[in-house]
C-alpha positions as CSV (number, residue, x, y, z in Angstrom):
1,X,-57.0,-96.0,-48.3
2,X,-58.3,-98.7,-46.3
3,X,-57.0,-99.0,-42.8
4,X,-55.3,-102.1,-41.7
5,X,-56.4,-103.3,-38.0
6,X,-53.7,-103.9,-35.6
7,X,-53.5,-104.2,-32.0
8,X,-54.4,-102.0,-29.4
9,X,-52.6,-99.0,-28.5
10,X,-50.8,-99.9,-25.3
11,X,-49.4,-102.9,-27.1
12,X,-48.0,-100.8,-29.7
13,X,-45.7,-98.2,-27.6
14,X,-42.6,-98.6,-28.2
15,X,-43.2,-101.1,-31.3
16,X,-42.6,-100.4,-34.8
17,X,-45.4,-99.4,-37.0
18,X,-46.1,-99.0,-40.6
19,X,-48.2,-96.4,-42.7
20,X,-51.6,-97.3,-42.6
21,X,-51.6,-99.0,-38.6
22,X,-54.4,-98.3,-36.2
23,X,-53.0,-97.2,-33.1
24,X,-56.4,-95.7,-31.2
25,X,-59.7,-95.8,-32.1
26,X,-61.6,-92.6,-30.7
27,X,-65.3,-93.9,-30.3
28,X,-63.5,-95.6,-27.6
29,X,-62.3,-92.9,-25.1
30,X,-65.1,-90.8,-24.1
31,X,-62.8,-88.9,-20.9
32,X,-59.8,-87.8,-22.1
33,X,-58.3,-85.4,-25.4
34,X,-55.7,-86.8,-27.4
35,X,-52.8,-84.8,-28.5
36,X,-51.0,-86.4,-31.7
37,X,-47.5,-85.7,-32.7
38,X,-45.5,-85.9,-35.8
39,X,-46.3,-89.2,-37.9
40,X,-49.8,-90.0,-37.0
41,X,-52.7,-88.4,-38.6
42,X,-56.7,-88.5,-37.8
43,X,-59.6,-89.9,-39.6
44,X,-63.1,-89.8,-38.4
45,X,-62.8,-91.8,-34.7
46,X,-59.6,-93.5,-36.4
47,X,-56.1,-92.7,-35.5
48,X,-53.7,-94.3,-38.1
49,X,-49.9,-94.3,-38.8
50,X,-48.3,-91.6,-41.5
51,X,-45.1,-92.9,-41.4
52,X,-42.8,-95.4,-40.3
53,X,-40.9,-95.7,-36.8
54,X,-41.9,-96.3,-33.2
55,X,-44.8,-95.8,-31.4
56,X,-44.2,-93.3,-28.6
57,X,-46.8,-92.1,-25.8
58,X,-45.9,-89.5,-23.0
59,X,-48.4,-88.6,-19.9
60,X,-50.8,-87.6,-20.1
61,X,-52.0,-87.7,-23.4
62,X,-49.4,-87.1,-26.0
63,X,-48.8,-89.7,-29.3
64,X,-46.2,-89.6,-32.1
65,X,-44.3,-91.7,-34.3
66,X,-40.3,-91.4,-33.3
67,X,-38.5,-91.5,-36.7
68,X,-34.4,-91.0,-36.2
69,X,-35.0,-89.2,-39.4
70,X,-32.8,-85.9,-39.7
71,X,-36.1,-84.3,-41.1
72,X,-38.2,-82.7,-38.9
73,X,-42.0,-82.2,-39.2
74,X,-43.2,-79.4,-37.2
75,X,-46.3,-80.3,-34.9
76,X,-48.4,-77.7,-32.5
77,X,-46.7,-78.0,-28.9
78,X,-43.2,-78.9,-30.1
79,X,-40.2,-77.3,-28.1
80,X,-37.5,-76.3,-30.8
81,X,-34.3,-74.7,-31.3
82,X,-34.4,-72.3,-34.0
83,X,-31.8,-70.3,-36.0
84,X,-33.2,-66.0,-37.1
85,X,-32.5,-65.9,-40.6
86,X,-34.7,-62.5,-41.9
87,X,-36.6,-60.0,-40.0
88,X,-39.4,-58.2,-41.0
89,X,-41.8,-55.7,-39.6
90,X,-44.0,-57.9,-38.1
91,X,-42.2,-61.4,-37.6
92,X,-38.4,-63.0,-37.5
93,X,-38.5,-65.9,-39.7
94,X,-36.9,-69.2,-38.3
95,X,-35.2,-72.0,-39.7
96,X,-36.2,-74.9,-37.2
97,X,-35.0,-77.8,-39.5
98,X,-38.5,-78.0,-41.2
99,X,-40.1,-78.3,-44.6
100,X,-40.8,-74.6,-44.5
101,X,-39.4,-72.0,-42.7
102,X,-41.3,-70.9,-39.3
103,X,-42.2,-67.3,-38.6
104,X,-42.2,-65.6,-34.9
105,X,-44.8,-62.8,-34.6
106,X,-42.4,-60.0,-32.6
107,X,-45.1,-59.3,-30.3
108,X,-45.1,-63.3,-29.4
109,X,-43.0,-62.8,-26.4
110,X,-44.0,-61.6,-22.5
111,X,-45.3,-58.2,-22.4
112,X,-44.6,-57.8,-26.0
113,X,-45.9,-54.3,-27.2
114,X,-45.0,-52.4,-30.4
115,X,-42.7,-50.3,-28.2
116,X,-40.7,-53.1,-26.9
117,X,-39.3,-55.1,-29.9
118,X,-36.6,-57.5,-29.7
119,X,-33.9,-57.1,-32.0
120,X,-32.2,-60.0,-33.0
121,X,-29.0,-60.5,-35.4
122,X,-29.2,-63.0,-38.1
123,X,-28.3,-66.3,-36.9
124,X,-29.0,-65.6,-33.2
125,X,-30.3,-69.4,-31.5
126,X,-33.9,-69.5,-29.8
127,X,-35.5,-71.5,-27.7
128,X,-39.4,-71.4,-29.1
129,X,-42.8,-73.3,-29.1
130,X,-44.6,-74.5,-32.3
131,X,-48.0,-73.1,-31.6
132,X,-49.4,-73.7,-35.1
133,X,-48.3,-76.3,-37.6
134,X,-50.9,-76.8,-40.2
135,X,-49.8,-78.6,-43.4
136,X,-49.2,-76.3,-46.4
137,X,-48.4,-73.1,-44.5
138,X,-45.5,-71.9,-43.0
139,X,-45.2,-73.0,-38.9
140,X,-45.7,-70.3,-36.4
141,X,-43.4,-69.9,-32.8
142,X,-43.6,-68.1,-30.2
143,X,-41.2,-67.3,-27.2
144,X,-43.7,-68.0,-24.3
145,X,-46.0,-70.7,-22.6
146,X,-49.7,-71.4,-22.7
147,X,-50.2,-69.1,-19.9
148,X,-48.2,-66.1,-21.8
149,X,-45.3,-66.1,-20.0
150,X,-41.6,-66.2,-21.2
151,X,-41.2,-69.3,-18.8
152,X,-37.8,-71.1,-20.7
153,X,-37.9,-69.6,-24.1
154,X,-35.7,-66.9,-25.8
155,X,-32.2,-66.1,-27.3
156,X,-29.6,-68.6,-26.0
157,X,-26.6,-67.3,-25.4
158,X,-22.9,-68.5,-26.0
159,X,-22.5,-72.3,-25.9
160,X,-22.4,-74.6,-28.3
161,X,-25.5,-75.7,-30.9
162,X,-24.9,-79.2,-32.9
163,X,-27.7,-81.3,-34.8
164,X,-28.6,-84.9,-34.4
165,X,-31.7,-86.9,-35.2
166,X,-34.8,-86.4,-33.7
167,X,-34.8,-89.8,-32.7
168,X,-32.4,-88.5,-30.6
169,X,-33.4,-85.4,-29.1
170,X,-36.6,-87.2,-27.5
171,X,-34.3,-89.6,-26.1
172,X,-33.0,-86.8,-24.4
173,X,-36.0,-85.7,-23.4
174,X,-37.5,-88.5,-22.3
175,X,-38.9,-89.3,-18.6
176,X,-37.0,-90.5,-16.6
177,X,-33.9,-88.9,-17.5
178,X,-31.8,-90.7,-19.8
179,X,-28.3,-92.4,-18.4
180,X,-26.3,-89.9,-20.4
181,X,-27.3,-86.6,-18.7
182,X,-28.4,-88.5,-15.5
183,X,-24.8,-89.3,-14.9
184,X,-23.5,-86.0,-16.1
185,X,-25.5,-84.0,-14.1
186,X,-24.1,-85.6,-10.6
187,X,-20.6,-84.7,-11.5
188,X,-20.7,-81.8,-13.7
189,X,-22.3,-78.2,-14.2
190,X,-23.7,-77.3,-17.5
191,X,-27.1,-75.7,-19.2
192,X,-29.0,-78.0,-22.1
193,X,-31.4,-77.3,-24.1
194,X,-33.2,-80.1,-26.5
195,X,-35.2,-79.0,-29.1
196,X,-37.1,-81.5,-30.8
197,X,-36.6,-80.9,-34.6
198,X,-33.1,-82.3,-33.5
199,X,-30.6,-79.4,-32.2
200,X,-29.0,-79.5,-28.9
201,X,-27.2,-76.5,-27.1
202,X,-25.0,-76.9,-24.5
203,X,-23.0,-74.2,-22.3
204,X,-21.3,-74.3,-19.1
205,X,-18.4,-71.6,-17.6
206,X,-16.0,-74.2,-18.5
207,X,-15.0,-75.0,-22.4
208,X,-14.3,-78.1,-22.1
209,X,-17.3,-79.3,-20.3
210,X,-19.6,-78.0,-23.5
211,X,-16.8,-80.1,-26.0
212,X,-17.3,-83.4,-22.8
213,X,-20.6,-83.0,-22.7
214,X,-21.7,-82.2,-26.5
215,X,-19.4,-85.4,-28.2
216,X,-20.6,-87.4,-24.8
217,X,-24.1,-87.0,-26.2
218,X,-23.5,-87.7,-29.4
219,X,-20.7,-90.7,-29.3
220,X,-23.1,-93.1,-26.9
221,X,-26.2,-92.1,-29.1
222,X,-26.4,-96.0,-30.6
223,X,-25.6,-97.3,-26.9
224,X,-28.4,-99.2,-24.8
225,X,-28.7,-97.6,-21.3
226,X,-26.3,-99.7,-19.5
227,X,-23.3,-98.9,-22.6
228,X,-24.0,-95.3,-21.7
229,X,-24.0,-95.0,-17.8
230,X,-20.5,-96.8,-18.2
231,X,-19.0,-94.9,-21.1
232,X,-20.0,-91.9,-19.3
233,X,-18.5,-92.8,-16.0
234,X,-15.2,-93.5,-17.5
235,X,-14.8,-90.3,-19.4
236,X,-15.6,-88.9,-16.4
237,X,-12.5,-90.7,-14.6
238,X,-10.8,-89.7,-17.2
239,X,-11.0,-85.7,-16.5
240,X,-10.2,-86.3,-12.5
């Protein structure tokens, strides 16, 4: 397939692009790695578009294609939320909203011997990295960080889990804050975690936070920035 040219990079973010766009040209950068996400792929010094969406970049290094597709591809470095649905001797497999289901090694948690295996019930809710994503085989997790260490990851307890697009879930996750939990967070106590295949848990000691908190998230979703700071600050008037 032939490669259509298009303009550099930093014009692109945050621009739609088609399969087949050039968005970095290797032979180019000679000091820095870069990390691609979901929707781009490499060929030779070319880095070209897999699918359509919006260009996304994140410091220091990090390029995808933000889809709000309810599909989720899995990509290497990915924080997800995933769902135990078998155990076997030697991994837990996930469901993580992909393709394929992922597997979790039980030794790939901190300190994780053949003596200390977690047990797990079937449909107990994990907070896990993709640290291998290669097309055709199925995506392996694990419940610690680069350096080995359990850092975020593991079973989350109680709650409330709900899916949305992944579109979404980076919004969430996005730097700065977004408006939704920015605002939320000066008036109200509660626990998130985003994964990026599209699931979002919420918990907090009060019930009705997680239910303000979790439709909150999910009714200003198609609201610009401004929309959302206001909706949330008059649901929030509402509860005083």
């Amino acid at each position: 397939m032939e490669l259509k040219p298009s303009m550099p990079s930093s014009s692109l973010i945050d621009q739609q692009v088609f399969p087949g766009d050039v968005v970095l040209d290797l032979s180019k950068i000679t000091s820095q790695t870069i990390k691609l996400g979901g929707g781009l792929r490499q060929d030779g010094d070319v880095i070209s578009v897999m699918k359509a969406g919006v260009l996304k970049f994140s410091k220091p290094n990090k390029y995808w294609v933000e889809t709000s597709h309810k599909r989720y591809v899995p990509s290497a470095g990915d924080n997800v939320l995933g769902i135990v649905v078998d155990a076997r001797s030697d991994n837990f497999f996930v469901d993580i909203k992909g393709p394929t289901l992922a597997f979790l090694p039980v030794l790939a948690f901190e300190g994780g011997t053949r003596r200390n295996i977690p047990k797990f019930e079937m449909g107990t809710l994990l907070y896990v990295r993709v640290v291998k994503a290669d097309t055709g085989m199925n995506p392996e997790l694990s419940c610690m960080d680069a350096s080995g260490k359990a850092a975020e990851y593991g079973p989350l307890k109680d709650g409330f889990m709900f899916e949305t697009s992944t579109g979404l879930s980076r919004t969430l996750l996005s730097s700065p804050t977004c408006p939704v939990l920015e605002t939320l967070g000066k008036k109200i106590a509660f626990e998130i975690a985003v994964g990026l295949n599209g699931r979002v848990w919420v918990n907090s000691s009060t019930p009705s936070i997680v239910v303000l908190v979790s439709n909150t998230i999910i009714q200003t979703a198609s609201m610009s920035p401004t929309q959302q700071k206001i909706r949330v600050e008059s649901l929030l008037q509402k509860m005083q």
